[in-house]
N, C-alpha and C positions, 0 to 999 in steps of 0.2 A: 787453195783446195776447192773445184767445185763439187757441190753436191747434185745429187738429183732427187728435185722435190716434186716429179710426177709419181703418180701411184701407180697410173695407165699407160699400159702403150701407146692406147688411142689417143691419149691425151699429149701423149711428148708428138707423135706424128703431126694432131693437129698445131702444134706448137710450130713444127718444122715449116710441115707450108705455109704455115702467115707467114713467116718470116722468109721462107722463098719468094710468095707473092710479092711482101713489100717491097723487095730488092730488083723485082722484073718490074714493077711499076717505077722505080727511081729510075732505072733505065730506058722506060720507054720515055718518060715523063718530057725531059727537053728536046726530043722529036715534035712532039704537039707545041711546044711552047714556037716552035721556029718558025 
């Protein structure tokens, strides 16, 4: 069961995009490496 421990909308959205950004940086990432 998960729960949700934001109190904020603002808070769960800024949740969302870090974790969108991290996942467009792991993608860009081994472009630059090559």
């Amino acid at each position: 069961i998960v729960k949700d421990y934001e109190y904020t909308l603002s808070s769960s959205v800024a949740w969302l995009y870090l974790a969108n950004i991290q996942m467009m940086v792991q993608r860009v990432k081994p472009f630059n490496q090559a």
